[in-house]
Biopython code that builds the backbone (N, CA, C, O; Angstrom):
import numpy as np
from Bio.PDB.StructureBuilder import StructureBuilder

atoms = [
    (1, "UNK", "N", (-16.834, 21.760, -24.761)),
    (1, "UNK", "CA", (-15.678, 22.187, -23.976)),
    (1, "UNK", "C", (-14.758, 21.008, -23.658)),
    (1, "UNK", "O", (-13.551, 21.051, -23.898)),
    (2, "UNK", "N", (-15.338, 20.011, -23.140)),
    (2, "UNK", "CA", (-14.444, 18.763, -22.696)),
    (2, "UNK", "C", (-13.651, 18.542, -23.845)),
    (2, "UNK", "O", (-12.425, 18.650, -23.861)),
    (3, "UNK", "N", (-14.546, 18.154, -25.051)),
    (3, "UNK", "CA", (-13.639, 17.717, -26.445)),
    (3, "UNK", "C", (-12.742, 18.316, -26.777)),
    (3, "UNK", "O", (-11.679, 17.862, -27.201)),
    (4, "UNK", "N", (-13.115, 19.702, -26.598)),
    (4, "UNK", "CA", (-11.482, 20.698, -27.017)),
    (4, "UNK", "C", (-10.332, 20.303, -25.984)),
    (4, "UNK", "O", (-9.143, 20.479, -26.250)),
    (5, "UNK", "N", (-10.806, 19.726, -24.725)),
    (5, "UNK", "CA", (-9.590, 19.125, -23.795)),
    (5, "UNK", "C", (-9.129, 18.273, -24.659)),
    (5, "UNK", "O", (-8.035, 18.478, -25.185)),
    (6, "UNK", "N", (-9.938, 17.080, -24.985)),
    (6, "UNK", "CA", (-8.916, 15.880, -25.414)),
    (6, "UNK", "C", (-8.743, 16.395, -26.805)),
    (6, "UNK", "O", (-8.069, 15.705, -27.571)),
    (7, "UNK", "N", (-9.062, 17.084, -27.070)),
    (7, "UNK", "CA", (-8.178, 17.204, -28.789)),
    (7, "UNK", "C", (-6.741, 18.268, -28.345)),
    (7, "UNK", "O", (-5.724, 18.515, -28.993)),
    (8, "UNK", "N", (-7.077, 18.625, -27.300)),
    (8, "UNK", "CA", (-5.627, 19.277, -27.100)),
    (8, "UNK", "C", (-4.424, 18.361, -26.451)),
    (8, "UNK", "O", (-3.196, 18.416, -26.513)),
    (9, "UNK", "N", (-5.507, 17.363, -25.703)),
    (9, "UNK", "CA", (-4.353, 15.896, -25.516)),
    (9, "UNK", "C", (-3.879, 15.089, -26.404)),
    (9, "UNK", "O", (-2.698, 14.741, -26.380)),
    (10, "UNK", "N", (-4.713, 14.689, -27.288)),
    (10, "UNK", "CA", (-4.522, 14.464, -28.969)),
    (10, "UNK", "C", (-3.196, 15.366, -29.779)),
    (10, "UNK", "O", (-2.508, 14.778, -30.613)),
    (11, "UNK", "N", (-2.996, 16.493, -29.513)),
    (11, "UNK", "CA", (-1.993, 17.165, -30.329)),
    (11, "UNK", "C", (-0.465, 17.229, -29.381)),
    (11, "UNK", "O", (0.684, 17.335, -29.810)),
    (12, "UNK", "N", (-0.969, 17.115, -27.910)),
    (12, "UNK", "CA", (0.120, 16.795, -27.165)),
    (12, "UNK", "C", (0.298, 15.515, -27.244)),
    (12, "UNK", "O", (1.322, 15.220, -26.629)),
    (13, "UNK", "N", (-0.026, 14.935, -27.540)),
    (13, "UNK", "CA", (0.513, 13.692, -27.554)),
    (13, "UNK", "C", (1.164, 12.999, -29.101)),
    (13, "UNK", "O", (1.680, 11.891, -29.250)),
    (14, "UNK", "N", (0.956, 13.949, -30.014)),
    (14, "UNK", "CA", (1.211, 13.786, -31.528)),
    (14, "UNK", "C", (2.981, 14.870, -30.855)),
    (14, "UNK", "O", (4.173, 14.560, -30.878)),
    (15, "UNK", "N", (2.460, 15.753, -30.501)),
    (15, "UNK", "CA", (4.108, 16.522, -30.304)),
    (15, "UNK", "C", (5.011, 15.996, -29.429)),
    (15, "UNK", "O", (6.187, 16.317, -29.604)),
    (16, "UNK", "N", (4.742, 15.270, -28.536)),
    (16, "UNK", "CA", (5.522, 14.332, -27.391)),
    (16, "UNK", "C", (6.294, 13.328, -28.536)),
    (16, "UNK", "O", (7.517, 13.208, -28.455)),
    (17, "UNK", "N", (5.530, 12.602, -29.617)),
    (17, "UNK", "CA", (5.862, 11.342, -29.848)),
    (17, "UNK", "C", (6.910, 11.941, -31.420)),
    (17, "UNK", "O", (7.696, 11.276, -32.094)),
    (18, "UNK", "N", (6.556, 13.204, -31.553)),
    (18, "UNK", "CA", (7.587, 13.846, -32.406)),
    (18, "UNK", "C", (8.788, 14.634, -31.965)),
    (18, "UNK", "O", (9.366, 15.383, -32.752)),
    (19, "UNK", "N", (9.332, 14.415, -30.205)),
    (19, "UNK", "CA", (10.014, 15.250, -30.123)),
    (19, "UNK", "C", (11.273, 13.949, -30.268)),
    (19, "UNK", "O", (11.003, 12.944, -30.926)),
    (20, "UNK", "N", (12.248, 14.056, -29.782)),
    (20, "UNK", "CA", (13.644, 13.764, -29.756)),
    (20, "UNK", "C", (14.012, 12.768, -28.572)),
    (20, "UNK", "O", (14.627, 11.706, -28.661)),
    (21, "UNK", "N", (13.554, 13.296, -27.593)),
    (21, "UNK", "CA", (13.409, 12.167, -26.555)),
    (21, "UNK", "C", (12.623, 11.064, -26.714)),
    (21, "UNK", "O", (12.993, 9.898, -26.578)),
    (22, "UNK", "N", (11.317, 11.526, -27.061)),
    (22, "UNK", "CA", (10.919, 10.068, -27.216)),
    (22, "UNK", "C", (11.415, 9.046, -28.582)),
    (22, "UNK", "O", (11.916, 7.925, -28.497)),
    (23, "UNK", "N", (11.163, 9.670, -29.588)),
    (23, "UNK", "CA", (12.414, 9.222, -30.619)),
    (23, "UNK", "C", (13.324, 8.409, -30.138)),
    (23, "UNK", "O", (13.235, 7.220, -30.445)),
    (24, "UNK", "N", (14.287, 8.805, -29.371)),
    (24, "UNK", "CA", (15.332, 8.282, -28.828)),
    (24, "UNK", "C", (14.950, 7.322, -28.103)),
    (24, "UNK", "O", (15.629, 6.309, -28.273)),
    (25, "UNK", "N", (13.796, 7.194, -27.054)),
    (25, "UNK", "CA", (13.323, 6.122, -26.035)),
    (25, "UNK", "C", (12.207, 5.257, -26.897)),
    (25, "UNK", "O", (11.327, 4.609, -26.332)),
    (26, "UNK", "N", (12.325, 5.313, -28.080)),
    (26, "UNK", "CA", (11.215, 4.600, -28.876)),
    (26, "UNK", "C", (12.563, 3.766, -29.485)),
    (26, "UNK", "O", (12.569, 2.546, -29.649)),
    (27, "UNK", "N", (13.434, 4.453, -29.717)),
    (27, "UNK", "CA", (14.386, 3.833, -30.930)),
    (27, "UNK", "C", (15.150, 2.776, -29.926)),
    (27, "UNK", "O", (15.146, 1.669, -30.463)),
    (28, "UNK", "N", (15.868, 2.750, -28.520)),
    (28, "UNK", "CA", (16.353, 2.066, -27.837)),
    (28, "UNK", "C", (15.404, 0.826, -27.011)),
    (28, "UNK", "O", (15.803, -0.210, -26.480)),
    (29, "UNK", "N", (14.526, 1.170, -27.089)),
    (29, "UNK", "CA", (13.381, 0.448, -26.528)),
    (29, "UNK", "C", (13.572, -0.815, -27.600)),
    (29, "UNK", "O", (13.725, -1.968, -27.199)),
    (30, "UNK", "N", (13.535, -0.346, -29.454)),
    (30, "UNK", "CA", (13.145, -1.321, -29.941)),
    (30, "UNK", "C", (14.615, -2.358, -30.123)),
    (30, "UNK", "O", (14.602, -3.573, -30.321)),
    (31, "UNK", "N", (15.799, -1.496, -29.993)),
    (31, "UNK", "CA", (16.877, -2.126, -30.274)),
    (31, "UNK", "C", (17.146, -3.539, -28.850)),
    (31, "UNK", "O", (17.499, -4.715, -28.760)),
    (32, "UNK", "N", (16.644, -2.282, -27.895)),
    (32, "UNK", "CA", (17.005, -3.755, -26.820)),
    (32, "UNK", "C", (15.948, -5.026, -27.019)),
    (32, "UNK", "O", (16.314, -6.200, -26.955)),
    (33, "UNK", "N", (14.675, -4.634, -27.252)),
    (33, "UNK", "CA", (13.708, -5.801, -27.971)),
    (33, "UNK", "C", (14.577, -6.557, -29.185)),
    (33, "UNK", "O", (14.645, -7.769, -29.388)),
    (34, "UNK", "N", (14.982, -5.878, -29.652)),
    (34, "UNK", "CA", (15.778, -7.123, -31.031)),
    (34, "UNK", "C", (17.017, -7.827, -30.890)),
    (34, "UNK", "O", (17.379, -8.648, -31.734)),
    (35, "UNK", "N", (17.904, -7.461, -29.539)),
    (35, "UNK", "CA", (19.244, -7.735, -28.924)),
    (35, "UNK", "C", (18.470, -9.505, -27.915)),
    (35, "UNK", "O", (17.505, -9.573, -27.153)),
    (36, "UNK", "N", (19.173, -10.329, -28.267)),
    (36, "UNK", "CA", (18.666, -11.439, -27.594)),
    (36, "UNK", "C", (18.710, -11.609, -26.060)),
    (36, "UNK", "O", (17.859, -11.848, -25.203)),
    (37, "UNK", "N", (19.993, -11.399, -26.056)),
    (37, "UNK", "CA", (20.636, -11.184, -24.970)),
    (37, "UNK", "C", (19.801, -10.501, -23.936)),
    (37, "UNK", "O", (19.292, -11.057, -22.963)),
    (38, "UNK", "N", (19.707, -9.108, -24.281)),
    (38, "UNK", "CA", (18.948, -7.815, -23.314)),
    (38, "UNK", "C", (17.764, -8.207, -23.197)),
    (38, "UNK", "O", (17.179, -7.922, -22.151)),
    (39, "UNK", "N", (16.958, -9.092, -24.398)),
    (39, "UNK", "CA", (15.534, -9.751, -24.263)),
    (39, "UNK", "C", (15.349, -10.013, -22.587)),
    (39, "UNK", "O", (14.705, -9.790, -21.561)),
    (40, "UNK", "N", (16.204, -10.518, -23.076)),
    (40, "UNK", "CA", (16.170, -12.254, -21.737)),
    (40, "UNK", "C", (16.544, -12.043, -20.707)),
    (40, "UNK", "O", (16.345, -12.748, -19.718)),
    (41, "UNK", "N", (17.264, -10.853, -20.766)),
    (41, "UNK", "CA", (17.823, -10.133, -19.475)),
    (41, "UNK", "C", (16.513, -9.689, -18.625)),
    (41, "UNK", "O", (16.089, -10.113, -17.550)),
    (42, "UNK", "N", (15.990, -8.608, -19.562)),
    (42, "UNK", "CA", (14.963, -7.837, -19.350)),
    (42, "UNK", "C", (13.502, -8.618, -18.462)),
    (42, "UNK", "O", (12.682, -8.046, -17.745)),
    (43, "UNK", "N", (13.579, -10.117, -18.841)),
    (43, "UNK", "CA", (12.270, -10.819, -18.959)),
    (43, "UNK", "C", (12.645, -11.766, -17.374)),
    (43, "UNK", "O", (11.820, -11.943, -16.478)),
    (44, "UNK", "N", (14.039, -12.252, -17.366)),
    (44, "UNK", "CA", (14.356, -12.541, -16.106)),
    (44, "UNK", "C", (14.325, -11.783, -15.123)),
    (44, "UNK", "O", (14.186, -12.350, -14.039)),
    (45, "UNK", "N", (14.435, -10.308, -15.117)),
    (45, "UNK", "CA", (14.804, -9.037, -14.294)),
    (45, "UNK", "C", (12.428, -9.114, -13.758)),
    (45, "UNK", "O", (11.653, -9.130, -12.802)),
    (46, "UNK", "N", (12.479, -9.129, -15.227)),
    (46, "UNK", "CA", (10.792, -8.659, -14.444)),
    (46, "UNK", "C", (10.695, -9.956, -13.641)),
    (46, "UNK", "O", (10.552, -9.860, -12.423)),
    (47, "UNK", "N", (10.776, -11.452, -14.355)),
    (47, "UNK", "CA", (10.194, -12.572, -13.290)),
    (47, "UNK", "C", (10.734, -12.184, -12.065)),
    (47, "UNK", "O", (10.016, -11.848, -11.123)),
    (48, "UNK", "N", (11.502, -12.199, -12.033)),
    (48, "UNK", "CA", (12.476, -12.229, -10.370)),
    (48, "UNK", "C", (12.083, -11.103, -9.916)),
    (48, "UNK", "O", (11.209, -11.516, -9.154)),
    (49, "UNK", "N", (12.069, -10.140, -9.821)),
    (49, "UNK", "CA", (11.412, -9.007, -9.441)),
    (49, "UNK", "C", (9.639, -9.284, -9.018)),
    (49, "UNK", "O", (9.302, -9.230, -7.835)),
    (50, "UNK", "N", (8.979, -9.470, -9.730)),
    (50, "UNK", "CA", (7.576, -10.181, -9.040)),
    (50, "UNK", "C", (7.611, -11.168, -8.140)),
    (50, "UNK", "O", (7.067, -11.275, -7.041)),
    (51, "UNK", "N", (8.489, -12.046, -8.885)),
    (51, "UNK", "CA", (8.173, -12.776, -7.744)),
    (51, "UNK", "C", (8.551, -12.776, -6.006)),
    (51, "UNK", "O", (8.158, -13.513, -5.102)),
    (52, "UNK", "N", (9.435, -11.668, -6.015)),
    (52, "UNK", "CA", (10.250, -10.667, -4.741)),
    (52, "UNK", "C", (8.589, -10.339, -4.310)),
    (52, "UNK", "O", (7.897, -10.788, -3.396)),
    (53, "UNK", "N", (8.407, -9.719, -4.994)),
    (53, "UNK", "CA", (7.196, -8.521, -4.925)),
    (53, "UNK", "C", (5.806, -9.529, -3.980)),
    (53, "UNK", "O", (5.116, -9.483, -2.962)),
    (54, "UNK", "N", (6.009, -10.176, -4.916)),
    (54, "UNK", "CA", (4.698, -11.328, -4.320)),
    (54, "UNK", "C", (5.213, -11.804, -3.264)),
    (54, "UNK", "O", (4.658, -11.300, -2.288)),
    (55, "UNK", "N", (6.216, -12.723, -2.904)),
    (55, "UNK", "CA", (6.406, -12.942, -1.708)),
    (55, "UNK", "C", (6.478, -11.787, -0.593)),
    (55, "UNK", "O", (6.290, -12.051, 0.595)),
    (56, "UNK", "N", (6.756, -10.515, -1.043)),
    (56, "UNK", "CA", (6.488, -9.645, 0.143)),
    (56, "UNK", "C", (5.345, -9.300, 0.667)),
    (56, "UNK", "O", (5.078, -9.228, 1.866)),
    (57, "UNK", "N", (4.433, -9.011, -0.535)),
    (57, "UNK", "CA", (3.111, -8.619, -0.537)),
    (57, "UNK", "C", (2.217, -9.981, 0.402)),
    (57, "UNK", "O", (1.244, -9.585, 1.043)),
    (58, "UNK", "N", (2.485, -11.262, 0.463)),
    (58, "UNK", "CA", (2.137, -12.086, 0.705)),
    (58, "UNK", "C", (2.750, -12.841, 2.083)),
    (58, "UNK", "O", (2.767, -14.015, 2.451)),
    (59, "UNK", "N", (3.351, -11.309, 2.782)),
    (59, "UNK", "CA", (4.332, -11.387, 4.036)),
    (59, "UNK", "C", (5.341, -12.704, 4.198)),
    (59, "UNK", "O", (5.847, -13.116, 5.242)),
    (60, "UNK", "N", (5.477, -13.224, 2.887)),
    (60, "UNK", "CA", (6.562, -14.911, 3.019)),
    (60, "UNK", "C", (7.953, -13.863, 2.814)),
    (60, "UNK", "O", (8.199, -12.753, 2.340)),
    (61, "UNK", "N", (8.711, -15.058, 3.539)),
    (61, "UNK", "CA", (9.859, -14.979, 3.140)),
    (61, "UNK", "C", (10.996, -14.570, 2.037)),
    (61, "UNK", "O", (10.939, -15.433, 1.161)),
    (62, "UNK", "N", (11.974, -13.637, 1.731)),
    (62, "UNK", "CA", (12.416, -13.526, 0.974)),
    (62, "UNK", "C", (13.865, -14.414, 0.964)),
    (62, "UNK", "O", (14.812, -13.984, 1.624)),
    (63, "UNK", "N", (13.991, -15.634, 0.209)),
    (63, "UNK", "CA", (15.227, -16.282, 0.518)),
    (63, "UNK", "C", (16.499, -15.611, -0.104)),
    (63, "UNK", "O", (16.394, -14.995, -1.164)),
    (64, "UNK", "N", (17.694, -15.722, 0.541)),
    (64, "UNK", "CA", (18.382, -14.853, -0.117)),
    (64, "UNK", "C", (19.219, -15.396, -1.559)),
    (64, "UNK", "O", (20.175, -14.919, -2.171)),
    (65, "UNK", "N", (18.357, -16.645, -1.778)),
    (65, "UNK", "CA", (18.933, -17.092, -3.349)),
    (65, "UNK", "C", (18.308, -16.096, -4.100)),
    (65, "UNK", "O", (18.936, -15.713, -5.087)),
    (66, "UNK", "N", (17.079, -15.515, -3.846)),
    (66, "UNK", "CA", (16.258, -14.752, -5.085)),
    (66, "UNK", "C", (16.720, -13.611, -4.592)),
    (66, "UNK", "O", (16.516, -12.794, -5.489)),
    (67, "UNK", "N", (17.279, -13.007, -3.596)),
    (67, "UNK", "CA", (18.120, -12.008, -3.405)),
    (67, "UNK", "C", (19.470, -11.654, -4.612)),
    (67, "UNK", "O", (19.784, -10.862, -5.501)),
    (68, "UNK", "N", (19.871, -12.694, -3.991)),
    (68, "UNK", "CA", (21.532, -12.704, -5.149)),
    (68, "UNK", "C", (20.834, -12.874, -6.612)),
    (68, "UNK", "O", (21.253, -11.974, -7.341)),
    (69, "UNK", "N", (19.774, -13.849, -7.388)),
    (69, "UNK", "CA", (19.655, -13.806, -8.481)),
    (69, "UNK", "C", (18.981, -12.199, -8.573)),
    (69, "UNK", "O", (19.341, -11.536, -9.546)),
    (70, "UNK", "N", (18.276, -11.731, -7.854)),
    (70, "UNK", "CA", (17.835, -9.939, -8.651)),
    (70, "UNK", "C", (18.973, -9.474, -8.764)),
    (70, "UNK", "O", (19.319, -9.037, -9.862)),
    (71, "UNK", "N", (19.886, -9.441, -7.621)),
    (71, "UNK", "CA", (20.976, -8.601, -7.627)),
    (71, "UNK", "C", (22.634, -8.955, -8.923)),
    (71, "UNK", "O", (23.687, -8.355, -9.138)),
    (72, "UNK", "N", (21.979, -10.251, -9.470)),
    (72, "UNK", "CA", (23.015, -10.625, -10.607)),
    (72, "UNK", "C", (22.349, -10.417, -11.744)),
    (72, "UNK", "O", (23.059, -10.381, -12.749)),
    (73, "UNK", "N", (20.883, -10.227, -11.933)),
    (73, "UNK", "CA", (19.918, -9.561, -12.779)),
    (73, "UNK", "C", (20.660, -8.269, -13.122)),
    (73, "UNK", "O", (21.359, -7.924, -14.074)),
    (74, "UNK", "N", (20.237, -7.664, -11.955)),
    (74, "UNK", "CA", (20.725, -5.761, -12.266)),
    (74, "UNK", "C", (21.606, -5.563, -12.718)),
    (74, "UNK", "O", (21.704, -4.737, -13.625)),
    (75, "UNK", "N", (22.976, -6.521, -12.074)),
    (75, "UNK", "CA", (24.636, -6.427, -12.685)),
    (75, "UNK", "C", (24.539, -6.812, -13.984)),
    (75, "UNK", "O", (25.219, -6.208, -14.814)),
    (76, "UNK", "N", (23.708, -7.849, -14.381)),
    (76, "UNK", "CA", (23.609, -8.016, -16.129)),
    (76, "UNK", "C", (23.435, -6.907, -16.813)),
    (76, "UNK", "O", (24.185, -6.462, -17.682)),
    (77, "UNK", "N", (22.116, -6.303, -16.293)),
    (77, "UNK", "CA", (21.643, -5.224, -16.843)),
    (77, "UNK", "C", (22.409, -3.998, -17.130)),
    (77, "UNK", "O", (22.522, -3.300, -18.138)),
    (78, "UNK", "N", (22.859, -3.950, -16.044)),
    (78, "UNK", "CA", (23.720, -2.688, -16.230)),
    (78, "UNK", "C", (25.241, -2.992, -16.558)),
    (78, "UNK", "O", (26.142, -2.338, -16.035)),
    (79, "UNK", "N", (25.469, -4.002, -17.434)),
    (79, "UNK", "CA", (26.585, -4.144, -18.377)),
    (79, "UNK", "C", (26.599, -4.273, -19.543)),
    (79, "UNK", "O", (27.646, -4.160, -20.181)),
    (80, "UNK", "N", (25.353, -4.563, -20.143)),
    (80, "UNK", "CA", (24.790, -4.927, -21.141)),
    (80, "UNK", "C", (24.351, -3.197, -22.050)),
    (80, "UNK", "O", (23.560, -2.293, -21.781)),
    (81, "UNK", "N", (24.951, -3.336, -22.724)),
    (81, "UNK", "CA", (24.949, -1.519, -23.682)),
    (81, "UNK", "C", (22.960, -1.590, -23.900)),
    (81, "UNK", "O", (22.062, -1.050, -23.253)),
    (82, "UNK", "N", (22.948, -2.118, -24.590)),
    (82, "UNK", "CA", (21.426, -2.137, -24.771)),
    (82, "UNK", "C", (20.414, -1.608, -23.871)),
    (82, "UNK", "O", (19.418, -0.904, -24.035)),
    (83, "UNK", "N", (20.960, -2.148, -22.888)),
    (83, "UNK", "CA", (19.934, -2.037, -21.629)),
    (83, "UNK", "C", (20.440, -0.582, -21.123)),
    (83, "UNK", "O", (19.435, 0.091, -20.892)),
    (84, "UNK", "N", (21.478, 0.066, -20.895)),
    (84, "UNK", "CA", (22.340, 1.140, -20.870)),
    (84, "UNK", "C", (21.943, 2.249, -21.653)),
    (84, "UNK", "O", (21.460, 3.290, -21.209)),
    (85, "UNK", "N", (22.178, 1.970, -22.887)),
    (85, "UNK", "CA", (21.590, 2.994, -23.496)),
    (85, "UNK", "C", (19.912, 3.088, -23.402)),
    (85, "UNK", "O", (19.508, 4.249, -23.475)),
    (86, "UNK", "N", (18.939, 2.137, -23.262)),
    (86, "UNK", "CA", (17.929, 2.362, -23.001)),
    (86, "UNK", "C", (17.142, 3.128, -21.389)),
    (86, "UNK", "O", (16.125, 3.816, -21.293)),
    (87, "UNK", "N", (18.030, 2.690, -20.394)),
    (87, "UNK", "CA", (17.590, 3.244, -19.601)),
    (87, "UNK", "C", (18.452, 4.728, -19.324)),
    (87, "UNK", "O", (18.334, 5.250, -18.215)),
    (88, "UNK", "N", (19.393, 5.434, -20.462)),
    (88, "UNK", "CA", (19.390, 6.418, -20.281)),
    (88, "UNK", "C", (18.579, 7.277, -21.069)),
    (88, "UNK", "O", (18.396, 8.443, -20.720)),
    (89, "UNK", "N", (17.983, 6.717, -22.293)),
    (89, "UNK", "CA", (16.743, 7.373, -23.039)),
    (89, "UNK", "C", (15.724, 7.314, -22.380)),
    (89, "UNK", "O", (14.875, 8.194, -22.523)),
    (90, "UNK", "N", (15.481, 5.975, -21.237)),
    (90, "UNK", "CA", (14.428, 6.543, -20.457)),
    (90, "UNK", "C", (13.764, 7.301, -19.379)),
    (90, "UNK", "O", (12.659, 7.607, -18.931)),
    (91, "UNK", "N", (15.276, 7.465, -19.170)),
    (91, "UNK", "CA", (15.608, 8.666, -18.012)),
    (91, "UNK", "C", (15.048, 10.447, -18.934)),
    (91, "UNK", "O", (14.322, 11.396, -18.639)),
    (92, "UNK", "N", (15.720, 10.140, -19.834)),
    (92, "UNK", "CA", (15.460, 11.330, -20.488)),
    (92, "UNK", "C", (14.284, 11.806, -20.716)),
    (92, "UNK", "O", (13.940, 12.964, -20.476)),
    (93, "UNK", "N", (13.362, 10.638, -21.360)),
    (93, "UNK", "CA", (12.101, 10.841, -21.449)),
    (93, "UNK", "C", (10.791, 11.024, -20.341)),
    (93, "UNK", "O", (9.746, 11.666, -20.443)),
    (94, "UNK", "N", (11.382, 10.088, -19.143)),
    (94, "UNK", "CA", (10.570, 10.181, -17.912)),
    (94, "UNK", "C", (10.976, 12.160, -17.468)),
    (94, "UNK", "O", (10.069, 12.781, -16.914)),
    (95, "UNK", "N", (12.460, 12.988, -17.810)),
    (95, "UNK", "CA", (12.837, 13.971, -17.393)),
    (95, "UNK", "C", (11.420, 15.104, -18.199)),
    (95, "UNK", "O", (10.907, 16.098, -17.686)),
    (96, "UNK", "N", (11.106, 14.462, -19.610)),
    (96, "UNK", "CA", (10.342, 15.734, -20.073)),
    (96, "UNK", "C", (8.919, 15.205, -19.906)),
    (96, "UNK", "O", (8.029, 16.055, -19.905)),
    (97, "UNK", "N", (8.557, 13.848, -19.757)),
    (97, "UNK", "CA", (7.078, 13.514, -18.748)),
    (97, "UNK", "C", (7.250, 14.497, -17.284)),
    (97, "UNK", "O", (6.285, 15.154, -16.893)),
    (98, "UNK", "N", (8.241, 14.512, -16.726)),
    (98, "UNK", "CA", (7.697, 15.392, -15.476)),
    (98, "UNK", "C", (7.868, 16.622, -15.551)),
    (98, "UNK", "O", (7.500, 17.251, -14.560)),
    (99, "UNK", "N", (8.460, 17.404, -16.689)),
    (99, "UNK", "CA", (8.721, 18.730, -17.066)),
    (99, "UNK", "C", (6.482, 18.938, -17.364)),
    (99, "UNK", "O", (5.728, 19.633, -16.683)),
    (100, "UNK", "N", (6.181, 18.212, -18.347)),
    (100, "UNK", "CA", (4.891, 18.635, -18.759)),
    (100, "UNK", "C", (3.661, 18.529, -17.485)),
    (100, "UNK", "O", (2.694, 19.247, -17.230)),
    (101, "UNK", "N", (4.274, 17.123, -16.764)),
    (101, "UNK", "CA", (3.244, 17.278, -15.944)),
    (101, "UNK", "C", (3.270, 18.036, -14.631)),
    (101, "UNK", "O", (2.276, 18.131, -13.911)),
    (102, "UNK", "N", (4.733, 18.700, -14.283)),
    (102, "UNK", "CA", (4.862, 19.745, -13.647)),
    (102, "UNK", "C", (4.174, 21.078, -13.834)),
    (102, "UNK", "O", (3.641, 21.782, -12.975)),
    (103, "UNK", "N", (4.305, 21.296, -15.245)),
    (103, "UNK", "CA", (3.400, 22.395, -16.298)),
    (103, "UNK", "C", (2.040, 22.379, -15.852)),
    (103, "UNK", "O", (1.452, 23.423, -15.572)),
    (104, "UNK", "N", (1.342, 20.885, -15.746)),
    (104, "UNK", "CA", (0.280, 20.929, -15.597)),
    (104, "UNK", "C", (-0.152, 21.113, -14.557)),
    (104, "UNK", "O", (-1.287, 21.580, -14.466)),
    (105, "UNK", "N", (0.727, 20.758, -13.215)),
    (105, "UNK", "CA", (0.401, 21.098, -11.845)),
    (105, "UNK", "C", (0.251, 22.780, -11.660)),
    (105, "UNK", "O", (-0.471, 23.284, -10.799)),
    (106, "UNK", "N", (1.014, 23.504, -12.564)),
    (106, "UNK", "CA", (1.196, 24.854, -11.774)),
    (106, "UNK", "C", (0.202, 25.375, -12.387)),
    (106, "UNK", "O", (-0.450, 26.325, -11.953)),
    (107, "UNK", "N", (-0.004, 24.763, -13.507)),
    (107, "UNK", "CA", (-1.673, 25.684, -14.100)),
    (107, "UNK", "C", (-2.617, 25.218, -13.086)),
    (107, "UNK", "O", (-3.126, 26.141, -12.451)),
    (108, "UNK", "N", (-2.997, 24.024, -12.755)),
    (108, "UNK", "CA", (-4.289, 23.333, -12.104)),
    (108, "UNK", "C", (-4.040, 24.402, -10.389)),
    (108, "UNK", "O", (-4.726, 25.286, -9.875)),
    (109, "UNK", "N", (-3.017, 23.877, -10.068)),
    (109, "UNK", "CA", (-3.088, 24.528, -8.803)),
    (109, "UNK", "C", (-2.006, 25.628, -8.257)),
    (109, "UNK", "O", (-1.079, 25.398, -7.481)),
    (110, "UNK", "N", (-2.328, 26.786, -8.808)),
    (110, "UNK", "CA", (-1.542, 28.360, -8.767)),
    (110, "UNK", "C", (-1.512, 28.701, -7.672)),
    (110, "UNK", "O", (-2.522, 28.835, -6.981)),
    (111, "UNK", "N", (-0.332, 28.914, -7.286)),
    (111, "UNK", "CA", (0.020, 29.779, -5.623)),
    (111, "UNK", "C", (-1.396, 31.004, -5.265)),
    (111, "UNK", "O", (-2.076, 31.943, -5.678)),
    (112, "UNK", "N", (-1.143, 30.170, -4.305)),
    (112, "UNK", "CA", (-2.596, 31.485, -3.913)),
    (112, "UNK", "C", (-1.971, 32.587, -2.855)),
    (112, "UNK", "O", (-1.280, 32.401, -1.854)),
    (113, "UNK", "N", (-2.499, 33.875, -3.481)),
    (113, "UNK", "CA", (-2.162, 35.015, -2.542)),
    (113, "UNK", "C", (-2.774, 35.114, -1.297)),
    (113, "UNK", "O", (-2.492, 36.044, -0.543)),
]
sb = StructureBuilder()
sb.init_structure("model")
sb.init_model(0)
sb.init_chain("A")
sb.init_seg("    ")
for serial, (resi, resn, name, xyz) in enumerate(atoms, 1):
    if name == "N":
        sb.init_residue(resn, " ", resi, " ")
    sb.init_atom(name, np.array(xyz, "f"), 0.0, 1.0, " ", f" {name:<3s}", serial, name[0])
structure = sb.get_structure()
């Protein structure tokens, strides 16, 4: 019984990676990986971003130089087409991840009379 679960996750997951959205969030994903620019964007956006993260988590200080550099991060980001078109394919794709796993909520847990 279990196995017929994951072989049915197995075929959902063969039809997810054949639909159009992900296509699309596979194909922009790789273009901003090959764009130098958006690389580096992308890789500064995560450092600076952790390291926000860690100093909060670690109740220190947030100075507001690493303030202004996230916040000239994001403005990169979101001028930069690459990064643009990728995070609207990944909008798209996160839209039909919560379409399925919505699916899966209403089967698991059905309004009770």
């Amino acid at each position: 019984m279990d196995q017929n679960i994951v072989e049915l996750a197995r075929r959902l997951g063969e039809r997810i990676r054949e639909s159009e959205r992900f296509k699309a969030f596979n194909a922009a994903e790789e273009a901003a990986d090959q764009d130098e620019e958006a690389r580096e964007i992308r890789r500064q956006l995560e450092e600076q971003s952790l390291k926000i993260a860690r100093l909060e988590t670690e109740r220190q200080p947030v100075e507001p130089e690493d303030k202004r550099a996230l916040q000239n991060l994001r403005a990169r980001a979101h001028a930069n087409a690459r990064l643009q078109e990728l995070a609207r394919a990944q909008a798209d794709y996160m839209q039909l991840m919560k379409q399925v796993n919505d699916a899966l909520y209403e089967v698991l847990n059905p309004p009770t009379s």
